[in-house]
C-alpha positions as CSV (number, residue, x, y, z in Angstrom):
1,X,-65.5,-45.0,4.8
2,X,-65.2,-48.4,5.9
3,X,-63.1,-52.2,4.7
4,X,-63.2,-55.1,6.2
5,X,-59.6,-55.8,4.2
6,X,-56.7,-56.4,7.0
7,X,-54.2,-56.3,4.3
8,X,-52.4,-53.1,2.6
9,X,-55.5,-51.8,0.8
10,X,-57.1,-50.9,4.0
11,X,-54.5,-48.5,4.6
12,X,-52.9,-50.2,6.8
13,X,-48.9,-51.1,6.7
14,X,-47.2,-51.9,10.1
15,X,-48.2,-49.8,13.0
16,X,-49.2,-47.2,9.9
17,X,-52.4,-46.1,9.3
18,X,-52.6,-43.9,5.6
19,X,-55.6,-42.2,3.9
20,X,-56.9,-44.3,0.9
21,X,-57.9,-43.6,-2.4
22,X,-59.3,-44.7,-5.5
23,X,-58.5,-43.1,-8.7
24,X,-60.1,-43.5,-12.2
25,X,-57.8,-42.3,-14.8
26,X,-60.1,-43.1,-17.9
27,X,-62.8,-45.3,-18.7
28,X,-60.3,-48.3,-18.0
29,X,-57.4,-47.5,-15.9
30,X,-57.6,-47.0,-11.8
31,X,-55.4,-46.6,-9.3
32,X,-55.9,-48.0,-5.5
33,X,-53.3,-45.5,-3.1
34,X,-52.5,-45.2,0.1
35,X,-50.5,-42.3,1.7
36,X,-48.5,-41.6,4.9
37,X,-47.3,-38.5,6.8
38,X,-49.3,-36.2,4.7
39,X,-48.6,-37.2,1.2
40,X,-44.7,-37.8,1.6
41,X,-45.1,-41.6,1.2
42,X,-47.4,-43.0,-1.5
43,X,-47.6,-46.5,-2.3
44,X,-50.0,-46.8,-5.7
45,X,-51.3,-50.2,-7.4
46,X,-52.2,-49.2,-10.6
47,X,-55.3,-51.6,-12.4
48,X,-57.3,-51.9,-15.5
49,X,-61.1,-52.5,-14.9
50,X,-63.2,-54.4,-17.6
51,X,-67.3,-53.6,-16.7
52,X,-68.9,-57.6,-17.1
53,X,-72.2,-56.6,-16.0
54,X,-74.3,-54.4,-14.5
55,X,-72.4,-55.8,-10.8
56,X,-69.4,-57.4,-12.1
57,X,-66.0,-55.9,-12.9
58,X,-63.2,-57.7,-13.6
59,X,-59.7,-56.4,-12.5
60,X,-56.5,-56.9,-13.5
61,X,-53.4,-55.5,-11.8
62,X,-50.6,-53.6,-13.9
63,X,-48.3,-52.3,-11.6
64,X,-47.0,-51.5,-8.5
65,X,-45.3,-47.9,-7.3
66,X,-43.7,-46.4,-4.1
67,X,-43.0,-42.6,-4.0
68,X,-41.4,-40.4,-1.4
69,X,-42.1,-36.8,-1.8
70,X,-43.8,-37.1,-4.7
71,X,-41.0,-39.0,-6.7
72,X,-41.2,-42.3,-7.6
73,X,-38.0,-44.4,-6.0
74,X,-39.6,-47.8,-7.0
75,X,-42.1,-49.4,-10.0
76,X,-43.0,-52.9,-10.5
77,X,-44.8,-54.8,-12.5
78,X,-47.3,-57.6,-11.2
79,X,-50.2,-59.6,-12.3
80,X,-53.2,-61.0,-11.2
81,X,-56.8,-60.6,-11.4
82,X,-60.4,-60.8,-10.1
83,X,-63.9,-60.2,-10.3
84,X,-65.1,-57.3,-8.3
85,X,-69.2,-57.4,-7.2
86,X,-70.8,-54.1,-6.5
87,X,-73.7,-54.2,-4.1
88,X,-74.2,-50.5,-4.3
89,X,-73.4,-47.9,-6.5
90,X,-74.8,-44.4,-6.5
91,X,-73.1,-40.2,-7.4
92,X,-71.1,-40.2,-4.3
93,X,-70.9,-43.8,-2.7
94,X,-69.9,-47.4,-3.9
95,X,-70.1,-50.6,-1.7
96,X,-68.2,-53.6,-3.5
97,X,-67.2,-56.9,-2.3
98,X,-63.3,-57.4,-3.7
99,X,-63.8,-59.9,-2.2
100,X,-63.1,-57.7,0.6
101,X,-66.2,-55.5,2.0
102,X,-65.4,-51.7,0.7
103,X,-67.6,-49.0,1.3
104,X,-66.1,-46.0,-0.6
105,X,-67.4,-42.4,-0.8
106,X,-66.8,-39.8,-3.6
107,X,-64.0,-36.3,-2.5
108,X,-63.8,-33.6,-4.1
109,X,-66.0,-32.0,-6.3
110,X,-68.4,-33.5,-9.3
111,X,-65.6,-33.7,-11.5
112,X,-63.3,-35.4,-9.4
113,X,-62.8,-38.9,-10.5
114,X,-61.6,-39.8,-6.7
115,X,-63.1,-41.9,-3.8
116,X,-62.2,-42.6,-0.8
117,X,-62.2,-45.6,2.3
């Protein structure tokens, strides 16, 4: 719905604008995407989240991924970490300070583990 990030995780690469998305493949394990031209081009960060608190989740990054129509042409890893504050969290919206401002709303149906900027 909305970031005040200017960097790659608002969606933004270049004079590209893709369609964000968060992920959460299990209780630990997320992944932050970004895609262009309709899916072809996906670039994924993939994380591992540790709950602190009640507002506080630490991150740490994994790896890194590009694919180009739906195959993957280049995986990295990287590291690095932080503690991510939630302001908000309800069923179908999550505002977090990473420390970038993220306002993030549930797709999909009630099942579907995916949100979206």
């Amino acid at each position: 719905v909305y970031t005040s990030s200017t960097g790659g995780s608002s969606g933004k690469v270049g004079p590209f604008v893709g369609r964000v998305t968060q992920t959460m493949v299990d209780d630990s394990i997320f992944i932050n995407a970004v895609e262009f031209f309709g899916g072809a081009v996906r670039l994924a960060l993939e994380a591992e989240r540790k709950v602190l608190d009640s507002k506080r989740i630490r991150v740490t990054f994994r790896e890194t991924a590009v694919s180009v129509f739906g195959r993957r042409v280049f995986r990295k890893a990287i590291k690095g970490s932080g503690v991510w504050v939630q302001r908000y969290v309800d069923e179908g919206l999550r505002v977090m300070d990473t420390p970038s401002l993220f306002v993030l709303r549930k797709v999909g149906d009630v099942n579907d583990s995916s949100m979206s900027v």
